[in-house]
VMD Tcl script that builds the backbone (N, CA, C; Angstrom):
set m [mol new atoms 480]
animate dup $m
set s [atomselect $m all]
$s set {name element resname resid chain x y z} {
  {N N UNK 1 A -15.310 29.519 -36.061}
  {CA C UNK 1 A -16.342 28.531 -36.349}
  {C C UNK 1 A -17.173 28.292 -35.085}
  {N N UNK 2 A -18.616 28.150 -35.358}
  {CA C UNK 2 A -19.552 28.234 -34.388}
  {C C UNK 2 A -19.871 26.934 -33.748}
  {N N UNK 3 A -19.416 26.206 -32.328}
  {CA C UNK 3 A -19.625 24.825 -31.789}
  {C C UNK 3 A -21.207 24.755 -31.995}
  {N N UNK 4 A -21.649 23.307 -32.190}
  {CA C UNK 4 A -22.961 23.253 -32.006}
  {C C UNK 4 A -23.430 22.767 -30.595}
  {N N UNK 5 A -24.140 22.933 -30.431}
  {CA C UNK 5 A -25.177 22.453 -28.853}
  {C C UNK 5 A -24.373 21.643 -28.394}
  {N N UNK 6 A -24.255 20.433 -29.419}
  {CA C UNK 6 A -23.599 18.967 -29.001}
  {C C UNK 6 A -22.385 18.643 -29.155}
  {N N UNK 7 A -22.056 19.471 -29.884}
  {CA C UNK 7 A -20.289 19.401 -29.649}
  {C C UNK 7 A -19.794 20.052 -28.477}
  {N N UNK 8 A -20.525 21.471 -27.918}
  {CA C UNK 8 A -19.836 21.864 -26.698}
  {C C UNK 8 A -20.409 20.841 -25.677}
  {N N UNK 9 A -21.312 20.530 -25.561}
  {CA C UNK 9 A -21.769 19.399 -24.559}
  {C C UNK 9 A -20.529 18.219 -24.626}
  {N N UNK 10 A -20.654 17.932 -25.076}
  {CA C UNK 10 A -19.325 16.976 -25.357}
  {C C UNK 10 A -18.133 17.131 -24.963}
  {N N UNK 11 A -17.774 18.319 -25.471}
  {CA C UNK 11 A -16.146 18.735 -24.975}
  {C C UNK 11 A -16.324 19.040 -23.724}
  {N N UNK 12 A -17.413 19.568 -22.967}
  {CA C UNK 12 A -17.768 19.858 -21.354}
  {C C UNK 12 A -17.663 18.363 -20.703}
  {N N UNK 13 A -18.081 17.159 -21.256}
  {CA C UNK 13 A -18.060 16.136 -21.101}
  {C C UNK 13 A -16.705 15.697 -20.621}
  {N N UNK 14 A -16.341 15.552 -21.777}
  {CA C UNK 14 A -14.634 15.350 -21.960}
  {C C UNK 14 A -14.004 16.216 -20.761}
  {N N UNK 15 A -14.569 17.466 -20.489}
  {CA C UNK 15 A -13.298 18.202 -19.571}
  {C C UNK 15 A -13.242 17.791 -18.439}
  {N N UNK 16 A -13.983 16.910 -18.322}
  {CA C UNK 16 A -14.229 16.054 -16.825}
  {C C UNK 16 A -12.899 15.130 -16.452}
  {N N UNK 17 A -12.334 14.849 -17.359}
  {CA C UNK 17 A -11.194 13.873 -17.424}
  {C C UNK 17 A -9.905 14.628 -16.799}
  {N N UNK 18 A -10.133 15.898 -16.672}
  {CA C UNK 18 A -9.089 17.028 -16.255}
  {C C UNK 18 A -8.624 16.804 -14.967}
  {N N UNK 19 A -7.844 16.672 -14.742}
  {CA C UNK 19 A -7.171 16.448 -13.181}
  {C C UNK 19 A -5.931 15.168 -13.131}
  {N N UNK 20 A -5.401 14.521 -12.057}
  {CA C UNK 20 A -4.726 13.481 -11.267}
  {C C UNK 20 A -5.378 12.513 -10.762}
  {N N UNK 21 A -5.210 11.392 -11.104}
  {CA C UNK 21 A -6.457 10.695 -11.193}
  {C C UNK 21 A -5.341 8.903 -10.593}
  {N N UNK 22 A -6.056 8.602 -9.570}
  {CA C UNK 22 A -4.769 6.922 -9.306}
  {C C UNK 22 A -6.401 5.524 -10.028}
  {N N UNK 23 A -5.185 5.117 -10.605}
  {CA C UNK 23 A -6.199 4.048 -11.292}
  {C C UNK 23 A -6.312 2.499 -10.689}
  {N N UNK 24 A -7.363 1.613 -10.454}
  {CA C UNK 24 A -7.319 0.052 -10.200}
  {C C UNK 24 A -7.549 -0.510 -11.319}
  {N N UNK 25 A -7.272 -1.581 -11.379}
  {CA C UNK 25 A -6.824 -2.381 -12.748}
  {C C UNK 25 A -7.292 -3.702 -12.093}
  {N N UNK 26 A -8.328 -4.316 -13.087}
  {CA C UNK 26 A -8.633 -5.532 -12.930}
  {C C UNK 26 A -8.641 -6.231 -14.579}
  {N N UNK 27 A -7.601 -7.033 -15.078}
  {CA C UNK 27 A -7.626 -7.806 -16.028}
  {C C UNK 27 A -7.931 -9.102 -16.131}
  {N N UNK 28 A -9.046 -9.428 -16.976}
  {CA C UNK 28 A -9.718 -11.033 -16.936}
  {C C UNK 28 A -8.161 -11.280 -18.093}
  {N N UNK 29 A -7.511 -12.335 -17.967}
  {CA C UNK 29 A -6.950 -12.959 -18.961}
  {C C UNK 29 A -6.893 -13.854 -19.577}
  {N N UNK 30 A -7.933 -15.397 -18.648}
  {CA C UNK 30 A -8.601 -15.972 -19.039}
  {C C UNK 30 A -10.036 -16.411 -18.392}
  {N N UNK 31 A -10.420 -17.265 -18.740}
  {CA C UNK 31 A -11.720 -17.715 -17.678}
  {C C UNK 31 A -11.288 -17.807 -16.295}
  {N N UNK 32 A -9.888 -18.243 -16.248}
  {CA C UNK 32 A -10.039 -18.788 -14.847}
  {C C UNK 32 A -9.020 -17.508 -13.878}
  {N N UNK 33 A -8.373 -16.600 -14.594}
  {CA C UNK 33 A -7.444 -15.663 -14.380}
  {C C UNK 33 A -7.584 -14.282 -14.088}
  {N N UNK 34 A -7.210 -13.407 -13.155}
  {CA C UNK 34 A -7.580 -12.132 -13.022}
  {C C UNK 34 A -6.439 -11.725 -12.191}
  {N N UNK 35 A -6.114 -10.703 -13.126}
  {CA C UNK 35 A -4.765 -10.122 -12.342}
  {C C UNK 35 A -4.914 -8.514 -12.239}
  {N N UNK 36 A -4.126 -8.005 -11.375}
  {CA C UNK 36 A -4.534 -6.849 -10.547}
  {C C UNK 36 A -3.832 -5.711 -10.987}
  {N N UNK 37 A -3.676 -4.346 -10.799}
  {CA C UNK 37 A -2.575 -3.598 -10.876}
  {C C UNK 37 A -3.135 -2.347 -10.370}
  {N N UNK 38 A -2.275 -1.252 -10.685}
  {CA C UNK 38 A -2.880 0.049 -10.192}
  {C C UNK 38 A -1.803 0.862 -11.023}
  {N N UNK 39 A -2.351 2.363 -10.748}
  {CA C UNK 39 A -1.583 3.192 -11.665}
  {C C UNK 39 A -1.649 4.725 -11.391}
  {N N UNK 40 A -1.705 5.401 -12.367}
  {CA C UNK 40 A -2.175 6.782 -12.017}
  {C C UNK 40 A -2.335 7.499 -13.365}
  {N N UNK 41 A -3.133 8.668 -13.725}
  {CA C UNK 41 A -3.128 9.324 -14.679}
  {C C UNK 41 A -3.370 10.646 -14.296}
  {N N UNK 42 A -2.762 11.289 -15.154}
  {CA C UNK 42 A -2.966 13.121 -15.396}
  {C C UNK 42 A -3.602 13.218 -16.756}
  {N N UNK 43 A -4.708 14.401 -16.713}
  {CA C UNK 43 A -5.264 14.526 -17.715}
  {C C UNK 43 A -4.906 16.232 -17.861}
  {N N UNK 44 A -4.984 16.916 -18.677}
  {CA C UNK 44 A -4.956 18.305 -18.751}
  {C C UNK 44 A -5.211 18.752 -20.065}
  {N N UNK 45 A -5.680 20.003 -20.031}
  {CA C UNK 45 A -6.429 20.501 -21.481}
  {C C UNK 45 A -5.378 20.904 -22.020}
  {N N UNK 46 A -5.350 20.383 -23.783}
  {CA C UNK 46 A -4.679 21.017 -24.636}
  {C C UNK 46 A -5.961 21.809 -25.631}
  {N N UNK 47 A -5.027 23.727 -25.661}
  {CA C UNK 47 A -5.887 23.780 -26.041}
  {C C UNK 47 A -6.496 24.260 -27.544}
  {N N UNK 48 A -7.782 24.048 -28.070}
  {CA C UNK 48 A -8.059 24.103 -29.332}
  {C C UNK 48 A -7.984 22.584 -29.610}
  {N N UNK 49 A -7.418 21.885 -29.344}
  {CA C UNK 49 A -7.542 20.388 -29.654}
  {C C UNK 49 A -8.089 18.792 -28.369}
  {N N UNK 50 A -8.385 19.240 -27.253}
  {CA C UNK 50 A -9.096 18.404 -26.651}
  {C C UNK 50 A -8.135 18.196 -25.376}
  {N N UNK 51 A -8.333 17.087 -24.557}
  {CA C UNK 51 A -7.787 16.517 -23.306}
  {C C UNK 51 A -6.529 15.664 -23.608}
  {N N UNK 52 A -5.057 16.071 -23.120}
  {CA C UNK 52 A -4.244 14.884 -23.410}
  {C C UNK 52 A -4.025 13.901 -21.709}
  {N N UNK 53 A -3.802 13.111 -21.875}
  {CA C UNK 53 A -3.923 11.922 -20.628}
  {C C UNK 53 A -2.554 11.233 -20.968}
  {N N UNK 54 A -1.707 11.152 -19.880}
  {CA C UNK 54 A -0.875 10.114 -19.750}
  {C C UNK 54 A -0.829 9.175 -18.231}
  {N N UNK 55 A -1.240 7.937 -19.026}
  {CA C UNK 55 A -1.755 6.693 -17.804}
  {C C UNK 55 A -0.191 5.862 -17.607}
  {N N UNK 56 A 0.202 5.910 -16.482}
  {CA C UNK 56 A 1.475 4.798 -16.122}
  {C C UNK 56 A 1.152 3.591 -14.949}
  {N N UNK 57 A 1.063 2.489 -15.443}
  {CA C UNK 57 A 0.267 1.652 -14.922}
  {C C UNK 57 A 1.421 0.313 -14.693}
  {N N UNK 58 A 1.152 -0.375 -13.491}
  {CA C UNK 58 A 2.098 -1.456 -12.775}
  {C C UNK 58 A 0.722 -2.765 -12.632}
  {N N UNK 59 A 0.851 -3.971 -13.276}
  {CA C UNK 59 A 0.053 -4.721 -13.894}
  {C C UNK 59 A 1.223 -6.230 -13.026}
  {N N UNK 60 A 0.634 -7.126 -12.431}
  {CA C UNK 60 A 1.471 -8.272 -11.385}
  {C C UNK 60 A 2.012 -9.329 -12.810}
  {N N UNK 61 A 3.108 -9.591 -13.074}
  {CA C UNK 61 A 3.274 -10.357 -13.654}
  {C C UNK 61 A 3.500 -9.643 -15.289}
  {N N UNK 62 A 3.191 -8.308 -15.197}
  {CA C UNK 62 A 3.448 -8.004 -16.702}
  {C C UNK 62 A 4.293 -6.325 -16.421}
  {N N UNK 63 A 4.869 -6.262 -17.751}
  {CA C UNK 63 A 6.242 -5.030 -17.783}
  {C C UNK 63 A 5.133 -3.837 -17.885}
  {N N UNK 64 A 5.470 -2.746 -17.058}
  {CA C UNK 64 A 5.243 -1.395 -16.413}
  {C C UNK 64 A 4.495 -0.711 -17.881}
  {N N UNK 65 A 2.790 -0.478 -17.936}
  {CA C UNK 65 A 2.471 0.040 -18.908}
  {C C UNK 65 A 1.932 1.397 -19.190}
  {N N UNK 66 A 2.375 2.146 -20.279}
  {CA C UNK 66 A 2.516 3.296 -20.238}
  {C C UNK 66 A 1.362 3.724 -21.317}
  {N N UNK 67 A 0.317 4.386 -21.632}
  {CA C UNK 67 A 0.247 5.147 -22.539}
  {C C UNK 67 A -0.379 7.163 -23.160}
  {N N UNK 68 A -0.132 7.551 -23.839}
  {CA C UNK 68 A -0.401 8.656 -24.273}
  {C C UNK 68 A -1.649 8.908 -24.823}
  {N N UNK 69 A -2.704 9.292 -24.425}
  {CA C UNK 69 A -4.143 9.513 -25.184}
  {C C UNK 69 A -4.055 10.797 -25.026}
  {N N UNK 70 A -4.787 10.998 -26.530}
  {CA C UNK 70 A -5.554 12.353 -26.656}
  {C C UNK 70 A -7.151 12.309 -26.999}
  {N N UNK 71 A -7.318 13.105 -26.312}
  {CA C UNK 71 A -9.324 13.073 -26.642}
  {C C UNK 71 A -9.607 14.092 -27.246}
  {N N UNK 72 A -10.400 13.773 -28.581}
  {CA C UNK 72 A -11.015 15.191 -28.752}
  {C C UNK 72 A -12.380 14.924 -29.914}
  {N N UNK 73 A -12.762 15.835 -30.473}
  {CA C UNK 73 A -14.278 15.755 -30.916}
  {C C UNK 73 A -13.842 16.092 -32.315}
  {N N UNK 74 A -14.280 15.078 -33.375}
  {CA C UNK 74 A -14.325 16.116 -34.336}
  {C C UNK 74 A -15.400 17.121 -35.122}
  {N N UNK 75 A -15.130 17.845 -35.681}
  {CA C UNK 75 A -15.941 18.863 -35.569}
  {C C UNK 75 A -17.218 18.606 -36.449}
  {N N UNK 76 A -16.577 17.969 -37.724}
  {CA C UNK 76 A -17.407 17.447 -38.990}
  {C C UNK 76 A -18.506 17.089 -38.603}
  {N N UNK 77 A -18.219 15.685 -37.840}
  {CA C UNK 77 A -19.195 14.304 -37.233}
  {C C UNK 77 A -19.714 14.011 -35.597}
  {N N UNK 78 A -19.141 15.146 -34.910}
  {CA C UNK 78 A -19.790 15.156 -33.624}
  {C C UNK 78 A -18.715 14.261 -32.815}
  {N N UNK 79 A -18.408 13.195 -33.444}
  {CA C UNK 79 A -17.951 11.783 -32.836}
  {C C UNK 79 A -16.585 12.176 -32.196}
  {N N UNK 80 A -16.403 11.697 -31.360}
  {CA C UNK 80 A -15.716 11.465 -29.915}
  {C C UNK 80 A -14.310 10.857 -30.235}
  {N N UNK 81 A -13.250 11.463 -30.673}
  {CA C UNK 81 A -11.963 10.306 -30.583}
  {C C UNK 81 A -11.153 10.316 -29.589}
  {N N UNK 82 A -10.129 9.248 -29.368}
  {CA C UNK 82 A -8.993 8.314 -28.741}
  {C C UNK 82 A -8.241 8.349 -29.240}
  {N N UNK 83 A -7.202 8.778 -29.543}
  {CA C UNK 83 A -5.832 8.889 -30.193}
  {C C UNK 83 A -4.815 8.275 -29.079}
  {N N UNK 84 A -4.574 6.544 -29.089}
  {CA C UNK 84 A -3.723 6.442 -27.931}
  {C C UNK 84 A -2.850 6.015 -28.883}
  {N N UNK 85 A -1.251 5.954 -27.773}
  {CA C UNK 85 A -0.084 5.609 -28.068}
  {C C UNK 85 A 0.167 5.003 -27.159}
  {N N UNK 86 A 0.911 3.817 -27.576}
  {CA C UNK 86 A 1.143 2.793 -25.832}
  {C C UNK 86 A 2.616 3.107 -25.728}
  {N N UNK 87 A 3.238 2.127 -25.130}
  {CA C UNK 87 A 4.240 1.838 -24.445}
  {C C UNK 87 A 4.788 0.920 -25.436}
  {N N UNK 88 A 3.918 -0.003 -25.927}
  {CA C UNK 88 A 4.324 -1.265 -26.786}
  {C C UNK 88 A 4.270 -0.493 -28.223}
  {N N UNK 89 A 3.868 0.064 -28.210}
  {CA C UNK 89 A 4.225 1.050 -29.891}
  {C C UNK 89 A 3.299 0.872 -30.638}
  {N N UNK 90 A 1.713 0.629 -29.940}
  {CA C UNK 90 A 0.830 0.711 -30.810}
  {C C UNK 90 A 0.162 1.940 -30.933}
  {N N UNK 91 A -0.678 2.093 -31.969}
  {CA C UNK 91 A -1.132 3.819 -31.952}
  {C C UNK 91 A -2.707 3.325 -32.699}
  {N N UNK 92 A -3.668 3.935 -31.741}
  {CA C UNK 92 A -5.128 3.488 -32.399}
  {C C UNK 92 A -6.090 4.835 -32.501}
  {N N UNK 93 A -7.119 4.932 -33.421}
  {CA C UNK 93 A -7.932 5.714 -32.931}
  {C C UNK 93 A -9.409 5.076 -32.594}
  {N N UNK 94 A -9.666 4.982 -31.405}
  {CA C UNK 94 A -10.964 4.794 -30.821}
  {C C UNK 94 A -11.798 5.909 -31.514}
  {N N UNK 95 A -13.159 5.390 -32.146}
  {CA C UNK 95 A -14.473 6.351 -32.629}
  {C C UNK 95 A -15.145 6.415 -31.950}
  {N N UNK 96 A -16.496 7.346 -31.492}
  {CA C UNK 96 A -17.453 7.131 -30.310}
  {C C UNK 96 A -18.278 7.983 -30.289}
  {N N UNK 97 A -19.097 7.778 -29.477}
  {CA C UNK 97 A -20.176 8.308 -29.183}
  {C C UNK 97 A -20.933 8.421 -27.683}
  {N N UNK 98 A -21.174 9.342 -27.168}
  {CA C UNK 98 A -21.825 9.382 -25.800}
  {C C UNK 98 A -23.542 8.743 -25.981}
  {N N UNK 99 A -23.581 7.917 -25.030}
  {CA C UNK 99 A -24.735 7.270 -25.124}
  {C C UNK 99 A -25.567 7.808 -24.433}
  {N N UNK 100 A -25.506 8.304 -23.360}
  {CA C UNK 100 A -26.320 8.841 -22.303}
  {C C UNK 100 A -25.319 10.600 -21.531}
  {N N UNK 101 A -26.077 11.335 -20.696}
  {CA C UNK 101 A -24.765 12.259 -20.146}
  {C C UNK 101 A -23.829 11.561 -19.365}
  {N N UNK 102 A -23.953 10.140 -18.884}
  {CA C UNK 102 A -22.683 9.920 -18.236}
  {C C UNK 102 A -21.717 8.374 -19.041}
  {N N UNK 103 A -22.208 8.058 -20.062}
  {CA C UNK 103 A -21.509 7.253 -21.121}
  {C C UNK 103 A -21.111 7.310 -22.077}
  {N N UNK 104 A -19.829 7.052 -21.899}
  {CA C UNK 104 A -19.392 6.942 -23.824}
  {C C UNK 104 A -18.808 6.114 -23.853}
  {N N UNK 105 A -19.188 5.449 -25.595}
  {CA C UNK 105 A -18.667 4.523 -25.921}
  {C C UNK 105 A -17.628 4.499 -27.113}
  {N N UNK 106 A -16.636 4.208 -27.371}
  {CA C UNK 106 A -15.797 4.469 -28.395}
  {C C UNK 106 A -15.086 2.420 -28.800}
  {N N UNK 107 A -14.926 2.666 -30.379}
  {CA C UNK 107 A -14.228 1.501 -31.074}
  {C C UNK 107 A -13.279 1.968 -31.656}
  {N N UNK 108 A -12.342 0.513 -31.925}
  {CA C UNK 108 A -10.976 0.468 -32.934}
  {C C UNK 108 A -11.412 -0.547 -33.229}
  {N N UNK 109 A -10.800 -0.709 -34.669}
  {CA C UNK 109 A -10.622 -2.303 -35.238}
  {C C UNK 109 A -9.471 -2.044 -35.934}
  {N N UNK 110 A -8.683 -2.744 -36.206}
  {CA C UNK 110 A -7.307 -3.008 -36.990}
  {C C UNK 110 A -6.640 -4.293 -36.811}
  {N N UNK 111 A -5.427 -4.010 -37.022}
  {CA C UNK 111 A -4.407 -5.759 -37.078}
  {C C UNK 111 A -3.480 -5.269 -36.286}
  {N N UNK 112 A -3.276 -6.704 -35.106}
  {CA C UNK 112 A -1.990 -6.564 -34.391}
  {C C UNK 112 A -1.317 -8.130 -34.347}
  {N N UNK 113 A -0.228 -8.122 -34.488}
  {CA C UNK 113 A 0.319 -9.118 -34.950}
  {C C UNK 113 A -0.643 -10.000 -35.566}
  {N N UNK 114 A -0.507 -9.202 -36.937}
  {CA C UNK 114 A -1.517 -9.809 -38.254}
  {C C UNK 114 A -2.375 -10.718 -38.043}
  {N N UNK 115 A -3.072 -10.455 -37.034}
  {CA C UNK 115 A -4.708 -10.476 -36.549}
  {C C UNK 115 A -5.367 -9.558 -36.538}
  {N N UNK 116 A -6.881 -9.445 -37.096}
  {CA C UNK 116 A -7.299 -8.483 -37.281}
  {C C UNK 116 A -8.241 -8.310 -35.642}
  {N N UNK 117 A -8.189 -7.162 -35.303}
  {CA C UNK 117 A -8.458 -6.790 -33.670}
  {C C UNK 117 A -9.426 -5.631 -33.585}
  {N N UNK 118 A -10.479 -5.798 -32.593}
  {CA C UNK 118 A -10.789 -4.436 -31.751}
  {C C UNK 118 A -11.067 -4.581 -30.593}
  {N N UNK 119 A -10.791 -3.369 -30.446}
  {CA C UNK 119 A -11.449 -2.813 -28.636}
  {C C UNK 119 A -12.490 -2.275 -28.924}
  {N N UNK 120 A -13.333 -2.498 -27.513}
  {CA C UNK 120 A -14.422 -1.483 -27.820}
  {C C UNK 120 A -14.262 -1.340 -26.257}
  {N N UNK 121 A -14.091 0.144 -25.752}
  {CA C UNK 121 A -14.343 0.815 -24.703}
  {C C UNK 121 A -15.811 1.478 -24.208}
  {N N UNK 122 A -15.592 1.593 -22.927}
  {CA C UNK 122 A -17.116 1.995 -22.569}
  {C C UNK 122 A -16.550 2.697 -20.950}
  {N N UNK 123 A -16.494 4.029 -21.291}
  {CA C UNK 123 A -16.323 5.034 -20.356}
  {C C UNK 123 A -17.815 5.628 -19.476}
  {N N UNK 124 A -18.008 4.691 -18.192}
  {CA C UNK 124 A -19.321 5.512 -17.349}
  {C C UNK 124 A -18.438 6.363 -16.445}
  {N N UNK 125 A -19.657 7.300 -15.974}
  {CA C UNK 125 A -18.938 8.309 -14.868}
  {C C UNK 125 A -19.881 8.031 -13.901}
  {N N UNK 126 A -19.459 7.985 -12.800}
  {CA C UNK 126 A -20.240 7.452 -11.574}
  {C C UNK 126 A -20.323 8.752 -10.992}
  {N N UNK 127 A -19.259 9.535 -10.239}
  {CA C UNK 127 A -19.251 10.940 -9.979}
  {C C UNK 127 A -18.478 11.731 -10.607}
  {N N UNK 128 A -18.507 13.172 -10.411}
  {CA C UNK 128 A -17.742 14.025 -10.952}
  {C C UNK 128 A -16.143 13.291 -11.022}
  {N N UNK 129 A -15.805 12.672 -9.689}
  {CA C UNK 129 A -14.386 12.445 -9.055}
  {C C UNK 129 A -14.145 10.945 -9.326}
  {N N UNK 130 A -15.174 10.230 -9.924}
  {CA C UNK 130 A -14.984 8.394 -10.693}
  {C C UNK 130 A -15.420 8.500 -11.145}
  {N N UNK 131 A -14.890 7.180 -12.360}
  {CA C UNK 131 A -15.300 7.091 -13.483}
  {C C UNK 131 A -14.787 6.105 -13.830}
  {N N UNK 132 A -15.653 4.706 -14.431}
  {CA C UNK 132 A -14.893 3.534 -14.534}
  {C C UNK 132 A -14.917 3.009 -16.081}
  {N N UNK 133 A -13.674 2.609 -16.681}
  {CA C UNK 133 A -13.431 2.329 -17.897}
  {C C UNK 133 A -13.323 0.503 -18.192}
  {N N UNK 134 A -13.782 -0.050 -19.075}
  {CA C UNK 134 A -13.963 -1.195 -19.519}
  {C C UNK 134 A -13.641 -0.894 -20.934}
  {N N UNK 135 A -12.262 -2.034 -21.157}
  {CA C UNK 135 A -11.679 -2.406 -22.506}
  {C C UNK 135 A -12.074 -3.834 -22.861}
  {N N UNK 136 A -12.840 -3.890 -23.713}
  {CA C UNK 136 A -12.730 -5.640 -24.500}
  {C C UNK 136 A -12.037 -5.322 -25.650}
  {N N UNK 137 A -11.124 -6.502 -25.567}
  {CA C UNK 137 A -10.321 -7.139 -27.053}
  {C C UNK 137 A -10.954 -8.343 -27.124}
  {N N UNK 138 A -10.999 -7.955 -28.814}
  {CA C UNK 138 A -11.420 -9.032 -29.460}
  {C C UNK 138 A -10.835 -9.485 -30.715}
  {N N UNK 139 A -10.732 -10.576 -30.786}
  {CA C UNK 139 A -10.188 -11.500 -32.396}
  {C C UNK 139 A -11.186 -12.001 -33.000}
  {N N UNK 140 A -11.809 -11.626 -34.563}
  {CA C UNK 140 A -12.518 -12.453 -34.947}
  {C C UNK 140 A -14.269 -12.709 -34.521}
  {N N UNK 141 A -14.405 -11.793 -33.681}
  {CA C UNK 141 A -15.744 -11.919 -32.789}
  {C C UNK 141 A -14.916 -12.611 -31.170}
  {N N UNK 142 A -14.499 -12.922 -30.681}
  {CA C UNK 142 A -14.018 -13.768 -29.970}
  {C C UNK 142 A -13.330 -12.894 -28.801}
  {N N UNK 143 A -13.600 -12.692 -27.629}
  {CA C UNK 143 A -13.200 -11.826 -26.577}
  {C C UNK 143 A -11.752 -12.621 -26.034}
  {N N UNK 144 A -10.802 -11.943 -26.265}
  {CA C UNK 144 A -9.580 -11.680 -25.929}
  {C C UNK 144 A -9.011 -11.943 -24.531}
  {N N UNK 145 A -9.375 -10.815 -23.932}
  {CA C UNK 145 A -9.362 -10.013 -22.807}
  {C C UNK 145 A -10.159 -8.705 -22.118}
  {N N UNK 146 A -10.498 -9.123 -21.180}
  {CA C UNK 146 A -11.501 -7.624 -20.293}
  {C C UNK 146 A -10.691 -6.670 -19.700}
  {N N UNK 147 A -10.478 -5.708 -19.393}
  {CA C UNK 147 A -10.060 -5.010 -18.527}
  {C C UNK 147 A -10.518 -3.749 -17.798}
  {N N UNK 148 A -10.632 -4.049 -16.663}
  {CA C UNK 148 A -11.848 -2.534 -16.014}
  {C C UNK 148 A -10.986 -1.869 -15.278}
  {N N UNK 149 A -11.272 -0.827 -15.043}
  {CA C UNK 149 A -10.295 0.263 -15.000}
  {C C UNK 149 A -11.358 0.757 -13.640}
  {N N UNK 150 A -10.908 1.671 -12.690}
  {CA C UNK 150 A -11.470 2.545 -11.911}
  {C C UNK 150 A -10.186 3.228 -11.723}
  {N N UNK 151 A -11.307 4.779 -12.197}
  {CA C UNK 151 A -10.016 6.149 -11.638}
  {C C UNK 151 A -11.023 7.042 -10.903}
  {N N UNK 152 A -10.100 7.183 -9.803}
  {CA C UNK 152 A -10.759 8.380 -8.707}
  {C C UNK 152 A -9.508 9.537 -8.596}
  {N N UNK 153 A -10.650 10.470 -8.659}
  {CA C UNK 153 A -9.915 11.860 -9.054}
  {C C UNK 153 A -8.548 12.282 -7.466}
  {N N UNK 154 A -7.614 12.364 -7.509}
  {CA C UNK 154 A -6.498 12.696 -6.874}
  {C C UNK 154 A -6.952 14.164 -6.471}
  {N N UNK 155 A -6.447 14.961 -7.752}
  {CA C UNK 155 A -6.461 16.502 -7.389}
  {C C UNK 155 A -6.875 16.811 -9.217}
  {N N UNK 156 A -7.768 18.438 -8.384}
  {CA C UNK 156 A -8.460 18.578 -9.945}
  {C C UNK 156 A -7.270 19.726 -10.467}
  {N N UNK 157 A -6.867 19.685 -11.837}
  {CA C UNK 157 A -5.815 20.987 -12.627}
  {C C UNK 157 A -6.782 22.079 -12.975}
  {N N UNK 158 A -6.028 22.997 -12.303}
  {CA C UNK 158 A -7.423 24.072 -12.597}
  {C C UNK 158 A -6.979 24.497 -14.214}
  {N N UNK 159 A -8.045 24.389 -15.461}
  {CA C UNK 159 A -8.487 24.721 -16.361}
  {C C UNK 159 A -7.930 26.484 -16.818}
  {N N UNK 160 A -7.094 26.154 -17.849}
  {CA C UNK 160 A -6.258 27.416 -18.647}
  {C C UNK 160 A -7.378 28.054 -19.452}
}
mol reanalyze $m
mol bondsrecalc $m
mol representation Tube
mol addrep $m
């Protein structure tokens, strides 16, 4: 099957995520609250099906968080998914779309402890080697929690 223009653009996009990557963690938790952490991630191509990422992250005051993403495009709709798995045993798929060549934006909505919830992420790339991620949760219209992310590239995996 033949990629179109914008799907390989995309997955070229995506392969950017490829490498060892140490993460900063800044979580708003409330108005008056901001707590810190750091972490690290590996990204590496799986292949025929997109980028898998596993982020292990140390957060002050909260238990050691882990999760499993996979990125990939589908082919149908162009659109950009998130297939994460946490630590806490949730499993979402983020939808998305690149807004510009160095943004994408991807959503979830669903129920977590029978509240109905989304994130909406917003992945910029500053350089090849950063790239800073912003999570809002939300209840109801109602912002949750922020969390901004900065990952700078460690070491790049050279590409199978």
């Amino acid at each position: 099957m033949q990629q179109t223009k914008m799907e390989t653009q995309s997955s070229e996009l995506l392969r950017q995520l490829i490498g060892e990557w140490s993460v900063g963690i800044a979580m708003k938790v409330s108005k008056d609250k901001i707590v810190s952490g750091c972490g690290e991630m590996t990204a590496v191509e799986v292949e025929n099906s997109g980028i898998n990422s596993e982020i292990d992250t140390h957060i002050e005051g909260y238990e050691d968080y882990f999760e499993n993403d996979l990125w990939s495009i589908d082919q149908a709709t162009g659109k950009v998914h998130l297939y994460s798995m946490t630590s806490e045993g949730e499993a979402h798929d983020h939808v998305g779309e690149w807004k510009d060549e160095n943004t994408l934006e991807l959503k979830w909505r669903g129920t977590f402890e029978d509240q109905e919830q989304e994130e909406h992420l917003t992945v910029k790339w500053i350089t090849k080697d950063h790239f800073e991620l912003k999570e809002t949760n939300l209840s109801l219209g109602k912002v949750l929690m922020t969390t901004n992310y900065v990952f700078k590239r460690k070491r790049l995996i050279p590409i199978s």
